[in-house]
N, C-alpha and C positions, 0 to 999 in steps of 0.2 A: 508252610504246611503245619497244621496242628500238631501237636505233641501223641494226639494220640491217635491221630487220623493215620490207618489203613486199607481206605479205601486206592491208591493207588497201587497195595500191594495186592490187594484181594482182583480189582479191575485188570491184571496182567495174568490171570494164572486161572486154568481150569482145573479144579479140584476133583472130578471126576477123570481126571486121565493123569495129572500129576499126584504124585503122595507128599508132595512137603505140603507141612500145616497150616490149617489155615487162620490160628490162633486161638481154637477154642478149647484147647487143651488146657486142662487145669496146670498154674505154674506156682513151682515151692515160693514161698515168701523169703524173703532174706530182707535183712539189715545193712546187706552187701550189694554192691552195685558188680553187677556181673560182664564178662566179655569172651567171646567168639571167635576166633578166625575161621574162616573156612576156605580150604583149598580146592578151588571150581574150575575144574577144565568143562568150560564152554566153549564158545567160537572162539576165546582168546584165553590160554592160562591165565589165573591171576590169584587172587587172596580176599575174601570178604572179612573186612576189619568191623565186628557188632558191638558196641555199646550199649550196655542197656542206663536208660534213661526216660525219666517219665513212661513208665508200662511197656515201652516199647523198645526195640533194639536200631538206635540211629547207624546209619549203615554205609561204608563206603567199601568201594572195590578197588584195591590198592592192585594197580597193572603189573610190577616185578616183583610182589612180596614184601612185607618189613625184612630192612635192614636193619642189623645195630651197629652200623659203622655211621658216625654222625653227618658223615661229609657227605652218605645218600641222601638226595631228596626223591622220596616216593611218592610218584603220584599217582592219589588217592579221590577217585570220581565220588562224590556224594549220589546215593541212590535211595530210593523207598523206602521207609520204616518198613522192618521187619516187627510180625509178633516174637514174647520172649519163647512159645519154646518153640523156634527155629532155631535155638541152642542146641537141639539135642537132633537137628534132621542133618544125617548121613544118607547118600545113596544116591539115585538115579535117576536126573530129570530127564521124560522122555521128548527127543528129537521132536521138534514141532514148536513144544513150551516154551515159554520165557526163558531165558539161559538154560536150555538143555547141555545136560552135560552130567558128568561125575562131581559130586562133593563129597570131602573130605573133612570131618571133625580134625583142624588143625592143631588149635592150642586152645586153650579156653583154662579161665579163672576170673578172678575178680577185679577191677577197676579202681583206683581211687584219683576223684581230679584234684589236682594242684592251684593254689593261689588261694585269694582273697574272693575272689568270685564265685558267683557259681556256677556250673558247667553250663545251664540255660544261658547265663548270660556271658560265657566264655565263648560257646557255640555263637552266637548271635554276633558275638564281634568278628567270628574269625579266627579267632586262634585259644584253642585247647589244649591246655599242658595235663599232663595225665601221669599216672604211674598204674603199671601193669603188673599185676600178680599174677603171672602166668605159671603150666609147666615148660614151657618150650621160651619163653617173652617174662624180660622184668625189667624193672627200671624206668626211669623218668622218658616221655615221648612231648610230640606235641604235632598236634592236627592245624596247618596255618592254612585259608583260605585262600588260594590265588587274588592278584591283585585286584582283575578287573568283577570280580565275583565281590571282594569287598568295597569296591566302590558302586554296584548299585546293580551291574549288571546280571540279573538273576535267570538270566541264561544259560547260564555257566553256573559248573556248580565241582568247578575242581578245588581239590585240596593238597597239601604235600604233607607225608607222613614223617618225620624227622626225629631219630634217635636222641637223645640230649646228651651231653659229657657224665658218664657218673660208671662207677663199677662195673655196671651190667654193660654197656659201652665197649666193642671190639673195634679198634683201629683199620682199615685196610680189610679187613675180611668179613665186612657182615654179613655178606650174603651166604656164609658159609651156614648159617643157622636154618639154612630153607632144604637143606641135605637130611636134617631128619624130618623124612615125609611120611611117618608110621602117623597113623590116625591116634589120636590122645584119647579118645571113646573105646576105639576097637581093636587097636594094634594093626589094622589091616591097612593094604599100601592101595592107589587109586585103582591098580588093575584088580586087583580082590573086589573093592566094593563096586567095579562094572561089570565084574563076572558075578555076583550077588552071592559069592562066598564069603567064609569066614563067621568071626561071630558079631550077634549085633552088639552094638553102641550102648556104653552103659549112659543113664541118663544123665544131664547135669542140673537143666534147668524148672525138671518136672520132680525132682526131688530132694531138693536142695543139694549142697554143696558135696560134693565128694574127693575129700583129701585134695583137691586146692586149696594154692594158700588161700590163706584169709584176711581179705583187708575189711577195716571197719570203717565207713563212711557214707555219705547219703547225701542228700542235695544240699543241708544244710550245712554240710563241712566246708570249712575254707571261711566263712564270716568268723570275726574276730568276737570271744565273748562279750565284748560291753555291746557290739552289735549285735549278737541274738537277745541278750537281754533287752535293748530296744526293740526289737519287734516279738519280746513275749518269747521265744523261743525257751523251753522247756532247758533244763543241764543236760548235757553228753550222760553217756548212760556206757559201762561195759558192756561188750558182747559176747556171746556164750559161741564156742567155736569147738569144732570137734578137734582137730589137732594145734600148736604150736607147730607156725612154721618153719622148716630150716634155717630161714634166713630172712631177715628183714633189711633192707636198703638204708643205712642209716642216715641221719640227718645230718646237716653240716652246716657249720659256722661260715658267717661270710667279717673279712677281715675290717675294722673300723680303725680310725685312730686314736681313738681313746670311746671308753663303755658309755653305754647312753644313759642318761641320767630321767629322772622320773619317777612316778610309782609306778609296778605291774611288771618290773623285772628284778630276778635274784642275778646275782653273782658268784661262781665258783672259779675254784684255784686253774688253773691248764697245767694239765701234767704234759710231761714232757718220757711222751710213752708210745705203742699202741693205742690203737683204738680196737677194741674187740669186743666183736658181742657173745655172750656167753645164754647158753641153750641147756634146759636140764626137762626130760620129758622122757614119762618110763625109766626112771632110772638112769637113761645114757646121758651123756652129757659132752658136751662140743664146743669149744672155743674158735670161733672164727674171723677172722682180719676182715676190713673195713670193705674189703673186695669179694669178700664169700670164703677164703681159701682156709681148711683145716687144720689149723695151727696147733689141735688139743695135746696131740703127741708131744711135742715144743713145751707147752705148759701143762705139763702132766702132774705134778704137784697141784699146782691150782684147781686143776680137773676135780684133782682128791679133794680137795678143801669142798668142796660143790655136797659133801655126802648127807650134809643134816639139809639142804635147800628142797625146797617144794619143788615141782612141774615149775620154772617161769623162763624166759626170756628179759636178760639183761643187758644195757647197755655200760659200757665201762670202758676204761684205761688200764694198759696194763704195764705197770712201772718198776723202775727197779729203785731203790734209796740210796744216796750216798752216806758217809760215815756221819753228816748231819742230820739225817733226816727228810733231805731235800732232795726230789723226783734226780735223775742222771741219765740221758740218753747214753752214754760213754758205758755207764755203769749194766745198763738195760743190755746192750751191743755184746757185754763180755760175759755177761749171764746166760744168755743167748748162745753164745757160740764152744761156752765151754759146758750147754747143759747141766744147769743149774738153777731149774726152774723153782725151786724154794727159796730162792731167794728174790723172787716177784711177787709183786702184790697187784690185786686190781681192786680196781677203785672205778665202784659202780655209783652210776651218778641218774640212771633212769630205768623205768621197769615197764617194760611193751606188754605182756602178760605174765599170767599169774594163776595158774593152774588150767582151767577152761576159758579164763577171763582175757579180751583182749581189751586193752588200757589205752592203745594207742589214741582214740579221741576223745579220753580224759583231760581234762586241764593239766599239765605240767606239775603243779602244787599235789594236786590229788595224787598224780603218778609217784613223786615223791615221797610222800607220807606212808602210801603202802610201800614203798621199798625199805624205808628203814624201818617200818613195823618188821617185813619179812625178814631182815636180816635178822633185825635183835629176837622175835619170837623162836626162828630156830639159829639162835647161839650160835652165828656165824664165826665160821675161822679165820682166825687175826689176820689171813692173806686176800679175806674178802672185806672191805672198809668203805662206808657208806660217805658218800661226798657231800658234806655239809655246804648250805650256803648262806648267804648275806642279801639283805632286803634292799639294802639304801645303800649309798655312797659308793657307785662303780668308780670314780675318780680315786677315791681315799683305801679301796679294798686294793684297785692294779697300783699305787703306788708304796702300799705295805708289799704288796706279794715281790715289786721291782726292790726293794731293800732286803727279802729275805733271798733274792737272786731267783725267782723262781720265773718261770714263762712267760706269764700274765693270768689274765684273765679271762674268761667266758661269761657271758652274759645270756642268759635267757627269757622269757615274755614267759610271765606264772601263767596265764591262764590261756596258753595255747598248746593244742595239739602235737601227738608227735607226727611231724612231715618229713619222708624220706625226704633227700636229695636238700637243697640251700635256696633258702625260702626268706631269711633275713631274718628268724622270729630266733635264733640263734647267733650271736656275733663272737667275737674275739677280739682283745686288744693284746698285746706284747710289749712285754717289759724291752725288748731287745729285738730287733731285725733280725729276723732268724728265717728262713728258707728249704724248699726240696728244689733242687737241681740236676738235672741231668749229665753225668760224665760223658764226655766226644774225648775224651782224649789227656794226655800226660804228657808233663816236659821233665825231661833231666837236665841236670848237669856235669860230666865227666860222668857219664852213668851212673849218674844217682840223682834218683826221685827228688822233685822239687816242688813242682806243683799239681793239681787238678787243672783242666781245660773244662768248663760246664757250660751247659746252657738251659733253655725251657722252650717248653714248644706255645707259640703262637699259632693258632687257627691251625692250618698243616704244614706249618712250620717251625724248625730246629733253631733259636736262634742264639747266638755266643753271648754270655752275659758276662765272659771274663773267667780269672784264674785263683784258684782257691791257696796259698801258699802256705798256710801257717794252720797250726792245730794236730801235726805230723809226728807220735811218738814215733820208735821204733818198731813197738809191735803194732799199729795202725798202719804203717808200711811194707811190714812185714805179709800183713793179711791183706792189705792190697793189693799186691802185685799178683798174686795167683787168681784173683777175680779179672783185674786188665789184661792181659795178655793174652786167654784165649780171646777176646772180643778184638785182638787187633786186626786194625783194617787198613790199606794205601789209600784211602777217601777220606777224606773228611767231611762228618757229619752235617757242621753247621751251615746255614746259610743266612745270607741278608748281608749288610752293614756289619764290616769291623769285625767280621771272620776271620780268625788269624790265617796267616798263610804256612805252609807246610815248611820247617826250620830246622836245621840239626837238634837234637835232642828232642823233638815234636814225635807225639806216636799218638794216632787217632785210633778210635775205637767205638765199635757198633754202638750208638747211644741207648743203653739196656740199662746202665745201671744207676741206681738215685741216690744221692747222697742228701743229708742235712748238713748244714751250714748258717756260722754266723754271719755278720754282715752289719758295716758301718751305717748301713743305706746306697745310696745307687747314686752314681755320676748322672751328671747332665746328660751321657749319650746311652747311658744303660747300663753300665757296669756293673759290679759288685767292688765296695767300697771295703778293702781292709778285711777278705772273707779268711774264715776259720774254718776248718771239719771238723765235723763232727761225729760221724759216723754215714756205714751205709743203712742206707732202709729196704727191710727184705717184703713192707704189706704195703708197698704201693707199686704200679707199674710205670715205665717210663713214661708211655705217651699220658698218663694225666696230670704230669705234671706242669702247670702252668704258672704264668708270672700272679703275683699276689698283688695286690698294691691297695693300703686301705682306703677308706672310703666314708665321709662326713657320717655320727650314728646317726643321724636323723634319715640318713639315705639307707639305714643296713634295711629295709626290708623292701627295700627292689631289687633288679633283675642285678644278677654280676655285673660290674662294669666291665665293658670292652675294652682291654688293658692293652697298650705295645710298650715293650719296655727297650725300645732298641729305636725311637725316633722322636722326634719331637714335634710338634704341628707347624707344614710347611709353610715357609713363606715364598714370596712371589717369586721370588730366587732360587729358591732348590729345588735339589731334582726329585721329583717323586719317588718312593720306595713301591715298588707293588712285589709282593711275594717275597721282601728281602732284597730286592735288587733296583739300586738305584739306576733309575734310566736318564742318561746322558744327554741331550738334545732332543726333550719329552714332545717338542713341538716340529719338529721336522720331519715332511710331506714324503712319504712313502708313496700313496697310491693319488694321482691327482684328484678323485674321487669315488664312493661307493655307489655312483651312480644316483647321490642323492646334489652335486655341486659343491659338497664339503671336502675338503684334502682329510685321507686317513694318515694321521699321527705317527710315531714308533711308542708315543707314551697310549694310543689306540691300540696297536697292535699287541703290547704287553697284557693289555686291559682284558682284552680279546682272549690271549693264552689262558689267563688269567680266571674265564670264564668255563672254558670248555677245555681247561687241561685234564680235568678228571676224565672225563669221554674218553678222550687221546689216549691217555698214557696205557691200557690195556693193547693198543695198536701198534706202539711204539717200543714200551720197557723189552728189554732184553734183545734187540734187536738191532744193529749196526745200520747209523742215520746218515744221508747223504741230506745238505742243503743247499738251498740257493740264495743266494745273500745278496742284496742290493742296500748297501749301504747310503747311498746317497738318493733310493726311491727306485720307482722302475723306470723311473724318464733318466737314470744314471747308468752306471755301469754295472753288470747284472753279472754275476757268474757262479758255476755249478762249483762247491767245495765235496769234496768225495772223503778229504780225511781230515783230521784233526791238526791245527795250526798251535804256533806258541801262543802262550798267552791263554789257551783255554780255561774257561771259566769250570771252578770246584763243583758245579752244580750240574756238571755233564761227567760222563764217563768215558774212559776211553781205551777202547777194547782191541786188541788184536785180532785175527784171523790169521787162517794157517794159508803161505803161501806171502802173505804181504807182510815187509817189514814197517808198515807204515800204519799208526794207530787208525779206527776208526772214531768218529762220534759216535755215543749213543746216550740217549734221550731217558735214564729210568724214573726221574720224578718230575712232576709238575713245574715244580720253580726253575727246572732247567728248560723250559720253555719259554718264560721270563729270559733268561738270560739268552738265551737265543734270538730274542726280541732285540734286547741292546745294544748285539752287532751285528742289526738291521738282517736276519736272516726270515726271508717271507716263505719259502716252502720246506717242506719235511717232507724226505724222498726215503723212508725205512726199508729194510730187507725185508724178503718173504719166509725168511726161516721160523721155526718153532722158539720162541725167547731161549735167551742163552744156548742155542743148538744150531750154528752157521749154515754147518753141514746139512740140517733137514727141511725140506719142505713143509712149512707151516701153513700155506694156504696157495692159492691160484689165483692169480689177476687174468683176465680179458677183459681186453681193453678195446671197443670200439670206436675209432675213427673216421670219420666218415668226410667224402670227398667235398670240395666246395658249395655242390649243388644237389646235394643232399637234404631232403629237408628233417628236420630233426625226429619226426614221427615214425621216419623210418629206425632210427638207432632205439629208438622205444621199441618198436615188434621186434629189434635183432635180440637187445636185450632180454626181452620177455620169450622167445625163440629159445634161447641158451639158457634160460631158466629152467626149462621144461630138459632141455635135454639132460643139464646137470640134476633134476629131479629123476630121471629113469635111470641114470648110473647110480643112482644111491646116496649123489652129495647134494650140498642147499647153498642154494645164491642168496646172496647179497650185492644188492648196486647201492651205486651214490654216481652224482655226479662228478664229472674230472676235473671241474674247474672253469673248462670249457666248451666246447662244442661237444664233447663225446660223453660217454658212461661208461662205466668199469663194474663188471658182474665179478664178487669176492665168493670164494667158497672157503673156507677152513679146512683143515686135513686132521685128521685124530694122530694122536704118536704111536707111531709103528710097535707093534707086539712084539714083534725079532726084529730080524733085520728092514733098517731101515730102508724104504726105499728115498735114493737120492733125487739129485736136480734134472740131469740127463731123464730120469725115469718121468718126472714132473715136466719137467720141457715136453717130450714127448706126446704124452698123453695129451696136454692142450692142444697141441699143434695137431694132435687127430681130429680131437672135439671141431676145432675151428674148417678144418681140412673139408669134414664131413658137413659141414654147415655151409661153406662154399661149393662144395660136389653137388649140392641138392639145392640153390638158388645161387650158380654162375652171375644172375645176370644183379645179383646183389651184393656180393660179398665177394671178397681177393684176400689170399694169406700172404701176399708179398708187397715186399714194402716201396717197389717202386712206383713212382708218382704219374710215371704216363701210361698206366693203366687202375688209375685209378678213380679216375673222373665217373660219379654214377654210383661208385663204389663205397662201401664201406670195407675198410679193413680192419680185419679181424689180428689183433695183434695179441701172439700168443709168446712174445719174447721176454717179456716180461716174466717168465717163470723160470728163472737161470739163477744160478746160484748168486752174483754179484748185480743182477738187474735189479731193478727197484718201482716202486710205482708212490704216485703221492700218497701221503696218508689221508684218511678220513678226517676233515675239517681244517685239513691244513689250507689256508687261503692261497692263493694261486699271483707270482710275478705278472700280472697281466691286467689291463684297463679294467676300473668296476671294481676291483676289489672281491673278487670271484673266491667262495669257499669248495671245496671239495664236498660234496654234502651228501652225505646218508640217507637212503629214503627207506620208507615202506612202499612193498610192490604195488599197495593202492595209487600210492603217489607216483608212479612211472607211467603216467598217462601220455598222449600225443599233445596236450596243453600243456606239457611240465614245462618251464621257462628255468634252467640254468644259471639266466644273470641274475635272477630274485634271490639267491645263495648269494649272497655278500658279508664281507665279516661285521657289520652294525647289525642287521639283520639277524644270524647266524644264532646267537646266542641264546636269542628267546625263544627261538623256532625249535634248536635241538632238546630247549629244558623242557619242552610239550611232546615233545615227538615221541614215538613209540619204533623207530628204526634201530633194528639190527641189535632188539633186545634180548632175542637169541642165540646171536653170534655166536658165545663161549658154548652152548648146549649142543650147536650140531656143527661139532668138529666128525669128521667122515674120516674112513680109510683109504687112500686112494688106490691100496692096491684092489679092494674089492671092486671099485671104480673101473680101471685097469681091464679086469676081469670081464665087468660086464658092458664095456667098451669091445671088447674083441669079439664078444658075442652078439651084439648090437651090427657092429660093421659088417661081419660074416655074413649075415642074412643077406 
């Protein structure tokens, strides 16, 4: 499709009966590459993600929204160039039209892409890295084309929308961002703009920018200067912008082992500080950590120091000195905590803008020279100090700076842009191994503090890199201890290889808090060699803290390396690690085949969990697991485990219940799926309680059975029968397949107001639903469970709703021939052709990463008393 070609959009839409644009609206010019969301309930909720590019807004519909948890993948349909101002269309397609429905002005601001390319030819590969200037959306993303779309197939035109690791990055909760559903135009929520209340939408795109941030870049950003100078490209140019924005995403150093050497990069000292960006606009003025968070109060002297400075936006470090002169975290740590922020100094080393100016895609060099003009022109206070740098000799500057005992160095490219997020056009070398780590826990000895327990998260995982001993005054233990103790926990954090085991003097604790640390370098299996502390750090959060490992300079301006710091590359002998957990006998035949003549693996089955534990575990967490385990395959010996054995593995939990003295399993993260794998356990049987709530009914199984000569089109219409009826009580099904011959229709329960209603109450109610579905086709359906009236029959099993009943989980694969998944559909897919055994765990994987089943789920939890209610008025008649 042409770049500027809207004849596909104009050919879907009649403009005499719809009102969105038809793009002959005059649009504001900008400097600025602009973006969209919009929140469209059509025939299916979802989110239009717009880019503007080349004149027009390239356009996909992302099915569940952006996330900003990285471990979603969103996918994201490529559809029609929109014109740009469909920026500014809120309101109401009518029924008939192309996606009739309500839209919503979601979020909307500016765009700028990342890398060396540029976005046409980012877009043409397939995969777009971007960063978002949003109100509601920031931070680094990236648009990847599904596979068979970038191999040639241009039929297909999906994409997955994918958060990156960086500040703006929420672990576990990103969907929680799709809760604020106020329109960014209008304040108005979807049922306002279908009732065609409220007020209208202020404009974005037909009048230029309005208090969005502001990013600076255009098609040509991301080519390296000596490459726009080859093809004639004119210099970068400041941009005139109406505000200084809050906050700018800052760039980041990727680690080398020593500076790269060349013309075209400077070198500066690395303090041994914060990083904070410091904001001065109208007079106020803001210090803020490398994360967003408002630090100014903390550095309220420095704040003062700010008072002869213009409007600008700085980049800096914020350090403290020891009695030589030389940066001190130690020293930073007790200034900090006894509030004594005069005696910090920051050390401003780059300048974003500069009254109306935004610099960001000035050359580096340029951006420098105006910051120490600005500093020296207004007679900056000796707590504000301009970072000099060095032209030549990165080798000779990091090994001056390692004799005055200082951090290392940083290296930067003169004539490159500033790029949020780690681009390589910034590196860093270290005088000394030095680290952020994660605290899991403390050892004593005779009750007294001995060491740290640390580790780093790999991909979504905690893993032990060893114990910190030495670096421990008095008062560093002092201040310790009142930070660990409320985080203590009976679990331990870690997982993988070489997790300690639980010891006297051992006390684990919630992995929240982050330390720095020295470090001799790293053992063969991962360790930390001969670590020191050094203090904690209050401007970084747990989860980003990851293993570092340098990387040749000639390599620093590609992608991060893919680091494990807890394995080594396997040889034909070992056992594989997946998720942390070494699987024991990787090659032994579990299922004799998936129906394709190949035996499924245990080191398959992990692989398996492995893919679809994210799905799972909202099914499972909180909720007491029953398994069935066939250690030796299913042509062995097979049997039901109900509670928790010795020997359980650290990466399951294990919970009591009132009434039994006997722990249960249960299941709260992913890798404990893994490890579920390793003592060959093939089903997950969960409770139906509300997470962490035994006592409450958290959902309803019906389970359909059907007798030998059955044929299976009829458990379709029962299905779809009991869809409808749980539709006129008020609640909403969900099916999947059993694994087997049958289906199971899921409804969710919402959490009782008052008093809760119990299992007896939930028992009940099914057993009517089912009762009444057998009263009105006898000659189909039997609620009881013996076998010689059952022939013909489907039975309707409503027992599965009892406090200690259980039903298989959603995609949990099934003890039985074929390799059979438990699988999720959409009610489109529950046709009289559905075929059961095509649910195989090979299969499985890629079917659910497309699927759109049971996206809903968590949104329509129901009350079953109201259910209840109008069950009794229902039968009555």
């Amino acid at each position: 499709m042409a770049m500027h070609d809207l004849r596909p959009y104009h050919s879907k839409r009649d403009f005499s009966v719809t009102r969105e644009p038809a793009g002959d609206s005059a649009v504001a010019a900008s400097n600025q590459l602009r973006f969209v969301i919009q929140k469209h309930d059509a025939t299916r909720l979802h989110y239009d993600l717009r880019l503007e590019l080349g004149g027009v807004f390239k356009s996909w519909a992302v099915t569940r929204g952006p996330s900003l948890d990285p471990a979603d993948k969103r996918l994201a349909v490529e559809v029609e160039d929109h014109p740009l101002d469909y920026g500014d269309f809120e309101g109401t397609i009518p029924k008939g039209q192309y996606g009739g429905g309500t839209v919503l002005l979601w979020d909307r601001g500016t765009w700028t892409p990342e890398g060396r390319k540029s976005p046409e030819e980012a877009l043409a590969g397939g995969d777009l890295k971007f960063t978002l200037h949003g109100e509601k959306l920031q931070g680094s993303w990236v648009l990847v084309r599904m596979k068979h779309d970038r191999e040639g197939d241009r039929t297909r035109t999906n994409w997955l929308l994918i958060k990156h690791h960086d500040e703006a990055a929420v672990a576990g909760k990103g969907e929680a961002i799709l809760k604020k559903d106020k329109s960014v135009a209008s304040g108005r929520s979807m049922s306002a703009i279908a009732a065609g209340t409220g007020r209208a939408p202020t404009p974005f795109m037909t009048r230029g920018l309005d208090g969005a941030a502001n990013a600076v870049w255009d098609s040509r950003q991301g080519l390296a200067a000596d490459k726009r100078k080859a093809k004639g490209k004119p210099p970068e140019k400041a941009r005139t912008v109406s505000q200084i924005p809050d906050f700018v995403s800052p760039e980041l150093c990727q680690v080398v082992e020593r500076p790269p050497s060349g013309e075209g990069w400077i070198h500066e000292i690395k303090f041994d500080g914060y990083r904070i960006q410091l904001r001065k606009a109208g007079g106020t003025v803001s210090l803020r950590t490398r994360k967003g968070l408002d630090w100014t109060r903390r550095f309220a002297a420095l704040a003062k120091a700010t008072e002869p400075l213009p409007d600008c936006l700085i980049d800096g470090e914020v350090v403290a000195l020891d009695s030589h002169g030389i940066p001190s975290f130690a020293a930073l740590q007790a200034a900090l905590s006894e509030e004594r922020s005069e005696d910090l100094v920051f050390f401003a080393f780059d300048l974003l803008f500069e009254g109306q100016e935004d610099l960001r895609a000035l050359p580096l060099a340029e951006r420098k020279e105006r910051l120490h003009a600005l500093l020296a022109d207004h007679d900056a206070d000796p707590a504000l100090r301009f970072v000099e740098h060095f032209e030549t000799g990165g080798d000779a500057i990091l090994n001056s700076a390692c004799k005055l005992s200082l951090e290392g160095i940083v290296s930067k490219r003169l004539d490159a842009p500033y790029h949020s997020g780690r681009h390589g056009d910034w590196t860093k070398a270290k005088c000394r191994a030095g680290h952020e780590v994660v605290v899991g826990g403390w050892a004593t000895t005779d009750g007294k503090f001995r060491s740290l327990l640390v580790g780093i998260h790999s991909g979504r995982h905690f893993v032990y890199v060893g114990r910190v001993g030495s670096g421990y005054g008095a008062k560093a233990v002092t201040s310790l201890m009142p930070k660990l103790k409320p985080l203590e926990t009976k679990a331990s954090p870690f997982t993988g290889v070489g997790a300690p085991r639980h010891a006297p003097g051992v006390h684990w604790t919630k992995p929240e808090l982050v330390a720095e640390i020295e470090f001799a370098g790293w053992t063969g299996d991962g360790m930390v060699r001969q670590a020191a502390f050094k203090g904690l750090r209050e401007d970084k959060p747990a989860d980003e803290v990851e293993a570092e490992k340098p990387v040749p300079p000639e390599k620093a301006d590609l992608a991060e390396a893919d680091i494990s710091v807890t394995s080594k590359p396997a040889s034909k002998t070992s056992k594989p690690v997946i998720a942390g957990v070494a699987i024991s006998h990787p090659d032994k035949a579990l299922w004799p085949d998936a129906g394709d003549g190949t035996p499924v693996t245990k080191e398959d089955l992990a692989r398996y969990f492995e893919a679809v534990g994210g799905w799972m575990m909202p099914h499972l967490k909180g909720r007491p697991c029953s398994i069935v385990r066939a250690p030796d395959g299913i042509e062995g010996e097979t049997f039901f485990q109900r509670h928790a054995m010795p020997g359980t593995s650290n990466l399951l939990e294990l919970v009591k219940v009132e009434g039994d003295k006997k722990a249960y399993l249960q299941v709260d993260r992913a890798e404990g799926l893994i490890a579920l794998a390793q003592i060959g356990a093939l089903e997950l049987h969960p409770w139906n309680c509300r997470p962490g709530e035994p006592e409450v009914p958290g959902r309803l199984i019906f389970d359909f059975d059907p007798g030998p000569d059955v044929p299976f089109a009829t458990v379709v219409d029962a299905a779809r029968e009991l869809r409808e009826r749980l539709d006129a009580l008020g609640l909403v099904g969900f099916c999947k397949t059993t694994g087997g011959k049958g289906l199971h229709v899921v409804t969710p329960l919402a959490k009782p107001a008052r008093k809760a209603l119990g299992w007896d109450e939930a028992k009940a109610f099914a057993r009517e639903v089912c009762a009444q579905m057998a009263a009105n086709s006898p000659e189909r359906y039997v609620i009881k469970m013996a076998k010689d009236i059952r022939g013909g029959h489907i039975f309707l099993d409503y027992l599965r709703n009892d406090r200690t009943a259980t039903a298989v989980a959603p995609l949990s694969p099934r003890a039985r021939p074929g390799a059979t998944v438990s699988m999720p559909l959409t009610w489109n897919e529950v046709r009289s052709d559905l075929d059961p055994k095509a649910f195989t765990l090979r299969a499985v994987p890629a079917l659910i990463a497309k699927s759109k089943a049971w996206a809903e789920y968590t949104d329509s939890e129901k009350p079953l008393a109201d259910a209840i209610k109008k069950l009794g008025s229902i039968g009555g008649r």
